[in-house]
N, C-alpha and C positions, 0 to 999 in steps of 0.2 A: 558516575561517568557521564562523558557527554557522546552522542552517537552522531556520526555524519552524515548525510545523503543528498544527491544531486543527481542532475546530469549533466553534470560538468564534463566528464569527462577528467585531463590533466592538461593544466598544471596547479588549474583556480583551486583546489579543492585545499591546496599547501597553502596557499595568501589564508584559507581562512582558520587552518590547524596554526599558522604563525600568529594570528592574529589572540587566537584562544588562550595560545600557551603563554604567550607576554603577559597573561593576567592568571593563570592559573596554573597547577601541575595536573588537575584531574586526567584522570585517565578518558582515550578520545578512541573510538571504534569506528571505521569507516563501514556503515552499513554495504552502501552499494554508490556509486559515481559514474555509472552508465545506465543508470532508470533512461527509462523509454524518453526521448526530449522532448522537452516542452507536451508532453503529456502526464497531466495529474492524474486523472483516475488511473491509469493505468500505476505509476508511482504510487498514488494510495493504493491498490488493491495489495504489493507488494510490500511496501511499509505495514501492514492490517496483516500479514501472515509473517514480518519478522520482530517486531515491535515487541508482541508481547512474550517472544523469549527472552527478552533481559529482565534484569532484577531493576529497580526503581533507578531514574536516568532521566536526563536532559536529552531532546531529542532532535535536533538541528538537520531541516528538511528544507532543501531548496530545490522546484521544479517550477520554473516561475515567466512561464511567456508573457506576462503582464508588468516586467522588472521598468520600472522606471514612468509608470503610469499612476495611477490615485489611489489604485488597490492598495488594501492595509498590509500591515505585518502584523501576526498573530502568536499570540501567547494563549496556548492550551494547559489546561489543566487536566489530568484525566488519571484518577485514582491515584497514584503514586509517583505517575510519572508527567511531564512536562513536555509540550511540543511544540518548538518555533517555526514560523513559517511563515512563506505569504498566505494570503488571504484569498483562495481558489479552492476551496473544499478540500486541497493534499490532504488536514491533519485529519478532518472529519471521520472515517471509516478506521484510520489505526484509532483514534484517540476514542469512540465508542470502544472498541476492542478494549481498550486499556481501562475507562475508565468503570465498566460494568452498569450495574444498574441506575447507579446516582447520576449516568452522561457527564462529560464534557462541560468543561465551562470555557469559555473563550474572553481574552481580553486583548485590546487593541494596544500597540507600542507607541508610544510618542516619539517620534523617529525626528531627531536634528536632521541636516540637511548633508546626505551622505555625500563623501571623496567622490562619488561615479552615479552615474544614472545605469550603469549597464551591471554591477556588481554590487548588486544587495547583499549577498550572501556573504561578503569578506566585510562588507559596511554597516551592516545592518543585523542579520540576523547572526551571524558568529560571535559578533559584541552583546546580542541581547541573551545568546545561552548561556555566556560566560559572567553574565549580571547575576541569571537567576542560580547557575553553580556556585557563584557567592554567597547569594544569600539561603541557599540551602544548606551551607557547608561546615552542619551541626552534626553530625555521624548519624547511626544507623537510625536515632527515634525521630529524627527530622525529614524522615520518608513515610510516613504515614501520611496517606491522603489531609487528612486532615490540619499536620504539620505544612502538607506544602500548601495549602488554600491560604491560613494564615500568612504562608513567605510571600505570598502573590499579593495579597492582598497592603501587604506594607512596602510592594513598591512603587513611589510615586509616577514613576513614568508608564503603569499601567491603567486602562480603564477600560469597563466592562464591554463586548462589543454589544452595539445593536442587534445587528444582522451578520453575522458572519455568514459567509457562502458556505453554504452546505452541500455535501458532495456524496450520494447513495450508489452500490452501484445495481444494475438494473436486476432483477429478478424477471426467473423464465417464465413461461405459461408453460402450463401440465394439464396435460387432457389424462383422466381418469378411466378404468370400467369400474362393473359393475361393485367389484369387488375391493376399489380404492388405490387398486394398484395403477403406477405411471405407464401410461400405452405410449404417449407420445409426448416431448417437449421441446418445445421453439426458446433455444436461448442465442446468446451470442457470445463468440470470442472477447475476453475481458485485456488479454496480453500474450504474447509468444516470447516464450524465453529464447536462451543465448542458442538452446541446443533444437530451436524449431518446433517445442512441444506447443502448440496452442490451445492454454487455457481457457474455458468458457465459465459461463457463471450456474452452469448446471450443478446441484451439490450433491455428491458423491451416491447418496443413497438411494437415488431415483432411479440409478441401471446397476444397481447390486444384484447379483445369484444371477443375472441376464451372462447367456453365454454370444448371442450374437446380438447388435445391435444396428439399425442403417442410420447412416449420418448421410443427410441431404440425398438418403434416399440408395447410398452405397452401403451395402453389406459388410460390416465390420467385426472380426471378432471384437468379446471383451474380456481382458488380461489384467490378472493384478501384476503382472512383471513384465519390461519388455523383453526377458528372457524366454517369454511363454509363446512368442509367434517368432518364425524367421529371420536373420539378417534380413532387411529393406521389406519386410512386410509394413500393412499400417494396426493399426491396433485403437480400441478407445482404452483408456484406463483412468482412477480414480487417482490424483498426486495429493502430495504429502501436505500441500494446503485443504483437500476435499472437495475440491472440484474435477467435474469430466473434463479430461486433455484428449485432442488427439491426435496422435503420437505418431513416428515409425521407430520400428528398432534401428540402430545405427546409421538412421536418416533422419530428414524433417518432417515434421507431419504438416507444417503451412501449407508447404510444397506441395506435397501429397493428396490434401482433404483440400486447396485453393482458399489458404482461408488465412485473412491477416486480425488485428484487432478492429473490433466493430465489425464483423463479417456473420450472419447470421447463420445457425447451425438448429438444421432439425433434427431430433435425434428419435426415431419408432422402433418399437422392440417387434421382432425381427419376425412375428408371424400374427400381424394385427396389420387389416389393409386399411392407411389412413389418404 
């Protein structure tokens, strides 16, 4: 299959499922077309917790504030599966995820001179998944890591990149006691989804068994449901990627905690004076 992702929004996202299906029947999944705009890490960290639910796939990822500048287009390889994209660190973080312990390999497109300066994604990168869904389009033993390095590797319009941009996302500081447990940690908001939950890059296991925790310093319970505190209370809890959110029940928690992406969040467990 081939998977779609922007932040297009509509209508662009049609020019480039038009553009796919003139050359293929593969089946075509719209991941998401409302990622955060013209923000990548925020789109990788997204693409890195939906990515590795499919079965082996062509992965067509456009988040691209650099469209029409010198930045490459990129061809990833990453165990089984395959990720087009520009050249901004987007594929970096899903394509680790995908590709396990062998990493990532990255190769640069030989890009003719596309229809638009402002539309790569229907000129450029929709044409290059629908290349490589060709030449992987031997059935199920033609999905073996090793199969698709070989299909990559026999197409001439690829070559190895030098330096691709590499894109990590931040990891917190964790102040310890004596006894290795997490007292306190300084991370930051990574994305706030549609429903106001703002994700940070805390992972999950750092505020387990805690029943209250202060974020920046405000006393908050913590809940594995938002069914566990009030309508419009706020709440921290652990989400289904394993990261700290924090949340309200049937509110926003940005709103609530002040807090958008890139907004730093302390989090002390709830009776250690830091």
């Amino acid at each position: 299959m081939i998977t779609l992702a922007s932040d297009f929004g509509s209508p662009y996202p049609a020019a480039m499922k038009g553009v796919i299906r003139r050359h293929t029947s593969a089946e075509m999944i719209d991941v998401a077309h409302d990622l955060p705009r013209g923000d990548p890490r925020s789109a990788a960290f997204w693409l890195r917790f939906v990515l590795p639910e499919f079965p082996p796939a062509v992965h067509c990822a456009v988040v691209d504030p650099g469209v029409g500048t010198d930045r490459d287009a990129l061809v990833v390889h990453a165990g089984s599966h395959v990720l087009v994209a520009p050249d901004n660190g987007l594929t970096m973080p899903p394509a680790r995820a995908l590709a396990g312990e062998e990493g990532p390999e990255a190769f640069v497109v030989d890009v003719e001179d596309p229809a638009s300066a402002t539309f790569h994604g229907r000129d450029v990168f929709a044409p290059t998944a629908t290349r490589i869904r060709a030449v992987l389009d031997g059935g199920p033993d033609a999905t073996t890591p090793a199969d698709v390095a070989d299909a990559l590797a026999a197409m001439d319009d690829l070559s190895p990149a030098a330096d691709p941009v590499d894109l990590t996302l931040p990891e917190p500081s964790v102040e310890r006691d004596g006894d290795g447990d997490a007292v306190a940690v300084d991370g930051e908001v990574l994305v706030v989804d549609r429903f106001g939950n703002a994700v940070t890059n805390v992972p999950g296991e750092l505020i387990r068994g805690r029943e209250w925790i202060r974020v920046n310093g405000e006393l908050t319970p913590v809940a594995e449901t938002f069914g566990a505190v009030d309508s419009g209370d706020r709440l921290v809890t652990v989400g289904s990627h394993g990261y700290v959110e924090c949340d309200v029940n049937d509110g926003r928690g940005d709103g609530a905690f002040d807090l958008r992406p890139g907004s730093e969040v302390r989090l002390v467990a709830d009776n250690v004076s830091l």
